[in-house]
TORKOL-4160 file (C-alpha; in steps of 0.2 Angstrom, whole numbers, padded with zeros to 4 digits, m for minus):
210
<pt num="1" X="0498" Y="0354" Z="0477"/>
<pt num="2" X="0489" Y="0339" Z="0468"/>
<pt num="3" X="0486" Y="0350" Z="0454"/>
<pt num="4" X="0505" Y="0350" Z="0450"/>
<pt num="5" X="0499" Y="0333" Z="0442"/>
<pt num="6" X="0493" Y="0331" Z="0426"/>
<pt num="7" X="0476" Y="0323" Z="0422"/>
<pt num="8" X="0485" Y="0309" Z="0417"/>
<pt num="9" X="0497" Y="0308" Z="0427"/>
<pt num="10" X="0484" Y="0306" Z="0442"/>
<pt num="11" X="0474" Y="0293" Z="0432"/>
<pt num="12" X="0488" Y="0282" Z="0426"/>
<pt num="13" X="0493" Y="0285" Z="0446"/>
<pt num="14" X="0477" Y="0280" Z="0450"/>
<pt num="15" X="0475" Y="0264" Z="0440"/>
<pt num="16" X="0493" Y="0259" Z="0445"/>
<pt num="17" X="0487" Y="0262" Z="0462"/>
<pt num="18" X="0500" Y="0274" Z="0470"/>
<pt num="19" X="0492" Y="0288" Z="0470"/>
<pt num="20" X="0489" Y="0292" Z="0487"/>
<pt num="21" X="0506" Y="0289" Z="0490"/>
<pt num="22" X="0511" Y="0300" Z="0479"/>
<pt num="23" X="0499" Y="0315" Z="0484"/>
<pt num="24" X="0505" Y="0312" Z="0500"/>
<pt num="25" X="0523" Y="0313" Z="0495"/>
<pt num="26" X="0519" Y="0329" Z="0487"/>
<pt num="27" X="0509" Y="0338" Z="0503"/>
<pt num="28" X="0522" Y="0333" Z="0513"/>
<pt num="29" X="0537" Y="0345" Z="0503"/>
<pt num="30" X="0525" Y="0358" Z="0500"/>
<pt num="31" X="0520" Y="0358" Z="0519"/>
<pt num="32" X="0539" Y="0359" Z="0522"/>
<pt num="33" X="0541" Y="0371" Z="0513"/>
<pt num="34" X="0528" Y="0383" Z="0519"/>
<pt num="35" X="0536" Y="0378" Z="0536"/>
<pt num="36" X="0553" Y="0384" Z="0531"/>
<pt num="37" X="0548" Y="0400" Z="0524"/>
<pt num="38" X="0536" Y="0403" Z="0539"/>
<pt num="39" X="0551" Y="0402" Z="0549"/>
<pt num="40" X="0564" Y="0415" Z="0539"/>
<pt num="41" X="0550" Y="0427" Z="0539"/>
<pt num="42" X="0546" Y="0424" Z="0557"/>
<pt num="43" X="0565" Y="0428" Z="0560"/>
<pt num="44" X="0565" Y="0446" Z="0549"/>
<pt num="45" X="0570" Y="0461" Z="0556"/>
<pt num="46" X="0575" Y="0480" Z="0553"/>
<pt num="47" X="0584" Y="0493" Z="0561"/>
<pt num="48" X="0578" Y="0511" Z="0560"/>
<pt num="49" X="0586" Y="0526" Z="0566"/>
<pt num="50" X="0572" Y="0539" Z="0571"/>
<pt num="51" X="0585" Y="0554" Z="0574"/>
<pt num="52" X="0581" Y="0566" Z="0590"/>
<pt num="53" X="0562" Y="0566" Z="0598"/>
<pt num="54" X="0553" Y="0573" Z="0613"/>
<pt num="55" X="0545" Y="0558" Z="0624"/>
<pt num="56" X="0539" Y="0559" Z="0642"/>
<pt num="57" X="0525" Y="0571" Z="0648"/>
<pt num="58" X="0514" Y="0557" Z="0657"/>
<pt num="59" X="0511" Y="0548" Z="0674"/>
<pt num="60" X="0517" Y="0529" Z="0675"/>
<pt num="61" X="0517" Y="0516" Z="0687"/>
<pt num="62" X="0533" Y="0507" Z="0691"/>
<pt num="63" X="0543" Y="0496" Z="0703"/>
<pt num="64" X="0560" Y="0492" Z="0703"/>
<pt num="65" X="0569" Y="0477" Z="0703"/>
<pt num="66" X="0588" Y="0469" Z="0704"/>
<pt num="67" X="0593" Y="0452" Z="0698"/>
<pt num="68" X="0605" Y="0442" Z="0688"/>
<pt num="69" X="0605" Y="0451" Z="0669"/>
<pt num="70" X="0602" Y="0432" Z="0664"/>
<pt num="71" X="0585" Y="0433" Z="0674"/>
<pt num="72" X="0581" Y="0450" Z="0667"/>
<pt num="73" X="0569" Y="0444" Z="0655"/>
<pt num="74" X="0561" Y="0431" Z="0668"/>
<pt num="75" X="0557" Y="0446" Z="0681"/>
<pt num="76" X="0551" Y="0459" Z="0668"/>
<pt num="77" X="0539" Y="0442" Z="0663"/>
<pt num="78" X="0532" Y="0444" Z="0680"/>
<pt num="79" X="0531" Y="0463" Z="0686"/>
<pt num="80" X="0522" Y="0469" Z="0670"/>
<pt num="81" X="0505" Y="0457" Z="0673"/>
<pt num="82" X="0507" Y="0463" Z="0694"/>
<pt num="83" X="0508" Y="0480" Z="0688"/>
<pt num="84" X="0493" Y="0477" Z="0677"/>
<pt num="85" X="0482" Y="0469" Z="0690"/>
<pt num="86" X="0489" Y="0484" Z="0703"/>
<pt num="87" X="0480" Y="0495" Z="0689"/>
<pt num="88" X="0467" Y="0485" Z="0688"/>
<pt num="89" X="0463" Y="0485" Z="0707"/>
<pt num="90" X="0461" Y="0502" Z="0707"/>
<pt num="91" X="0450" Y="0502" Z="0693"/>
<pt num="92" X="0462" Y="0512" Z="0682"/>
<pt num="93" X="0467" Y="0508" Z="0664"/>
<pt num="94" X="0485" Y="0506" Z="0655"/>
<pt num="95" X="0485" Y="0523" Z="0643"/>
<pt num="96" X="0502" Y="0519" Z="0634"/>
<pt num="97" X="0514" Y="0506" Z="0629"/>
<pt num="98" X="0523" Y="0497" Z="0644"/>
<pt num="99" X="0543" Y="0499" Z="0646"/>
<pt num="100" X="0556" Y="0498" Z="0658"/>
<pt num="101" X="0570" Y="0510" Z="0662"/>
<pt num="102" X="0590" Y="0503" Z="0664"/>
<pt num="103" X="0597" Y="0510" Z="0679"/>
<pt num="104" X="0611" Y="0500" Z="0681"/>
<pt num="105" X="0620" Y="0489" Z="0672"/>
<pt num="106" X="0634" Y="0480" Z="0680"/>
<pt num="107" X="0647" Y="0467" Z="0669"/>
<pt num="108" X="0659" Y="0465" Z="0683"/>
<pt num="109" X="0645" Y="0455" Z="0695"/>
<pt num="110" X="0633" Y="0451" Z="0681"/>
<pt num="111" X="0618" Y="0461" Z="0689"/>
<pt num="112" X="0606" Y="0472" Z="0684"/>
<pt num="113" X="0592" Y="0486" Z="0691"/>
<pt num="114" X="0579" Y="0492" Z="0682"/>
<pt num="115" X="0562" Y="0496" Z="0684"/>
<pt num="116" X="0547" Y="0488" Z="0674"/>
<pt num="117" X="0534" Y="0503" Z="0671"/>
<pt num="118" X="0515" Y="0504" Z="0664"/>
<pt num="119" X="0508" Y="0521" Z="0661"/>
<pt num="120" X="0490" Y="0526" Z="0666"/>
<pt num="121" X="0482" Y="0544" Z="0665"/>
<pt num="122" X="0469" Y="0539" Z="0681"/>
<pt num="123" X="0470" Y="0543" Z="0699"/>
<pt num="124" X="0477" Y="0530" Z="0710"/>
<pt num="125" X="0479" Y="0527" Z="0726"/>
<pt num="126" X="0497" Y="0518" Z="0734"/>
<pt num="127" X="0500" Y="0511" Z="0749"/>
<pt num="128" X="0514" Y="0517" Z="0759"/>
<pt num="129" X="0521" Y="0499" Z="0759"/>
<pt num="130" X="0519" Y="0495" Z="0743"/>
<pt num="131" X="0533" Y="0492" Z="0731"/>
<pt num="132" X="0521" Y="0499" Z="0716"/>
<pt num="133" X="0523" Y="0517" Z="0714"/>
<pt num="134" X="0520" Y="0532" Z="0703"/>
<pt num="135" X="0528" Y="0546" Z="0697"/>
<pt num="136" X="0529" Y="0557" Z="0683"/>
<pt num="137" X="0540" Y="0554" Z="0666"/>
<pt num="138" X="0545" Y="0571" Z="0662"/>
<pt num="139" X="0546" Y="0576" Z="0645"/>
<pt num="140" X="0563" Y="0579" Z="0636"/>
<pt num="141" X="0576" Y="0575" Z="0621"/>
<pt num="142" X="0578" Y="0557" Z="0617"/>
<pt num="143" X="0587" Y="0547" Z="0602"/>
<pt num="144" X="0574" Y="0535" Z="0596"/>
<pt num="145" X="0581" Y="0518" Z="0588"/>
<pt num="146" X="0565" Y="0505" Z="0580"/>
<pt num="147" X="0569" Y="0488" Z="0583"/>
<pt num="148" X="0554" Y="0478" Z="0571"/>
<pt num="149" X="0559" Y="0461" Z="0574"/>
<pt num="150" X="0561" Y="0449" Z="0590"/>
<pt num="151" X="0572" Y="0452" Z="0606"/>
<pt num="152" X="0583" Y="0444" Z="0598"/>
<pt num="153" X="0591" Y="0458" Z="0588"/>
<pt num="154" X="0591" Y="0469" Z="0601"/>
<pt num="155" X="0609" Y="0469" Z="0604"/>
<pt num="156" X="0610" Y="0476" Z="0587"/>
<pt num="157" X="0599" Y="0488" Z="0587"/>
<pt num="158" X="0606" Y="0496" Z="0605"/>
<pt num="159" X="0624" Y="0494" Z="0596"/>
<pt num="160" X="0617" Y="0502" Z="0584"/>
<pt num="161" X="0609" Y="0517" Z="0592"/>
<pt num="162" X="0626" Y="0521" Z="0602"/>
<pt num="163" X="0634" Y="0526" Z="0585"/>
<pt num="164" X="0620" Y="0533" Z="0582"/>
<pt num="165" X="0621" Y="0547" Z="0597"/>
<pt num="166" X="0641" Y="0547" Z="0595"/>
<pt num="167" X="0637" Y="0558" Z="0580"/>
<pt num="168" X="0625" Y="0568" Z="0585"/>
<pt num="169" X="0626" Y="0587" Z="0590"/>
<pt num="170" X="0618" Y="0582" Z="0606"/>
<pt num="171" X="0626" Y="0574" Z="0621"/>
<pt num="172" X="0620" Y="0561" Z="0630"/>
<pt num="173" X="0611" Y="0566" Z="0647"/>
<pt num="174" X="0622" Y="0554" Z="0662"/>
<pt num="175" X="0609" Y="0561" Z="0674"/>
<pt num="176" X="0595" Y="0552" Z="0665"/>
<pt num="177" X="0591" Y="0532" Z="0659"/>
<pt num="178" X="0589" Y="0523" Z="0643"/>
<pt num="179" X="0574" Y="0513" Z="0641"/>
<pt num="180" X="0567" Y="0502" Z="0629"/>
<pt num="181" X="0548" Y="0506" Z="0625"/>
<pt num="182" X="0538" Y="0487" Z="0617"/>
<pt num="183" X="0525" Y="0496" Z="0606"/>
<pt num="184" X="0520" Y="0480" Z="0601"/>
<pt num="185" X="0525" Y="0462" Z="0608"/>
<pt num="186" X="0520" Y="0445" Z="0611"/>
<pt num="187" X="0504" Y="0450" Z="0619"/>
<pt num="188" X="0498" Y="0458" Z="0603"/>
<pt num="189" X="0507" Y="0447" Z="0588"/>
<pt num="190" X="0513" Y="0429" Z="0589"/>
<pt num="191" X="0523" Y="0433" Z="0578"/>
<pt num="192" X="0541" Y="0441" Z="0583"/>
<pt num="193" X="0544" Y="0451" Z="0565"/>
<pt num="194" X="0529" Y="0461" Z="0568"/>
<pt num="195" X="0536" Y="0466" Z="0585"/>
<pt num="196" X="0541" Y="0484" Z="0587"/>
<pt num="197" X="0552" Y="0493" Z="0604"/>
<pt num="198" X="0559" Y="0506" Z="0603"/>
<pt num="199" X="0577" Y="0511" Z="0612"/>
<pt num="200" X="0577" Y="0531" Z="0620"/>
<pt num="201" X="0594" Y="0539" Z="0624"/>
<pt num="202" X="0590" Y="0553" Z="0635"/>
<pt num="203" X="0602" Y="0568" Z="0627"/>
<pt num="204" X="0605" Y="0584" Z="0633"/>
<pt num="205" X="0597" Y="0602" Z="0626"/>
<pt num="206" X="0605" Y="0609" Z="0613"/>
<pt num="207" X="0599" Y="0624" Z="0601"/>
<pt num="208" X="0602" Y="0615" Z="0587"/>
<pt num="209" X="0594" Y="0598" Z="0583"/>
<pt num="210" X="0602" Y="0588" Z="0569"/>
């Protein structure tokens, strides 16, 4: 940034005696600048369509929650490091990527159930009161939508993914839930364009797959 100035430019600053003033002039764009472009590429994003792919076939732990859609995020906040330290207890190990399952989604009273999930390939144990379970994810067709980017774009990207199953040869399955899959996320990268989730549609069989 200093080197920008000439050698005589920085003497005859020198012996005028504003050079530090000027130096410091100059760090304080440059750092602006590298702050500013920190930022747009903090805010980058894409939107992949994936097409039709088989996901399930492993054993998960979950619990289940309703609240306020606007305390969605607050909830799944908490559930996920409970679930972690349920597994943790039991001295079993998180084999996947954590996600959560929409079950309901209501607009007229602004609520919401879900259940925040963590899967694990050990043997555990579960209470009979406990409001941690487990249970298996059975395999089947899904439509697969990457989100890279932060949450943010999310609406988008599920926007995105129901055109996407409008035009496919495959229906979508009612008697199953959409869920979000986070690949990777704030636990693994401060920074939210190299966050990856995924969006599953569960569809219905079909002996052709477009």
């Amino acid at each position: 940034l200093v080197t920008n100035l000439g050698f005589s430019e920085k003497a005859s600053l020198f012996f005028k005696g504003d050079s530090n003033k000027d130096i410091e002039t100059h760090f304080e764009v440059a750092l602006k600048r590298l702050d500013s472009l920190i930022v747009a590429q903090m805010k980058d994003y894409s939107v992949q369509d994936d097409g039709v792919v088989t996901f399930g076939g492993f054993n998960y732990v979950y619990t289940e929650i309703t609240c306020a859609q606007n305390d969605m995020n607050k909830e799944l906040e908490k559930a996920y490091p409970r679930l972690k330290n349920f597994l943790k207890s039991q001295n079993a190990k998180v084999s996947g990527s954590t996600f959560h399952i929409y079950k309901v989604w209501d607009e007229v009273n602004k609520t919401t159930t879900f259940t925040a999930c963590m899967p694990t390939n050990d043997t555990i144990s579960i209470a009979p009161e406990s409001n941690i379970l487990k249970t298996l994810f059975p395999k089947g067709l899904y439509h697969k939508t990457t989100l890279k980017g932060d949450y943010a774009n999310l609406f988008e990207a599920w926007t995105k993914s129901d055109t996407a199953v409008s035009k496919l040869q495959h229906k979508e399955d009612a008697s199953k839930y959409p869920l979000e899959v986070y690949a990777v996320g704030p636990e693994n990268s401060e920074n939210p364009a190299l966050w990856v989730t995924y969006i599953l549609k569960p569809l219905k069989p079909s002996d052709t797959i477009n």
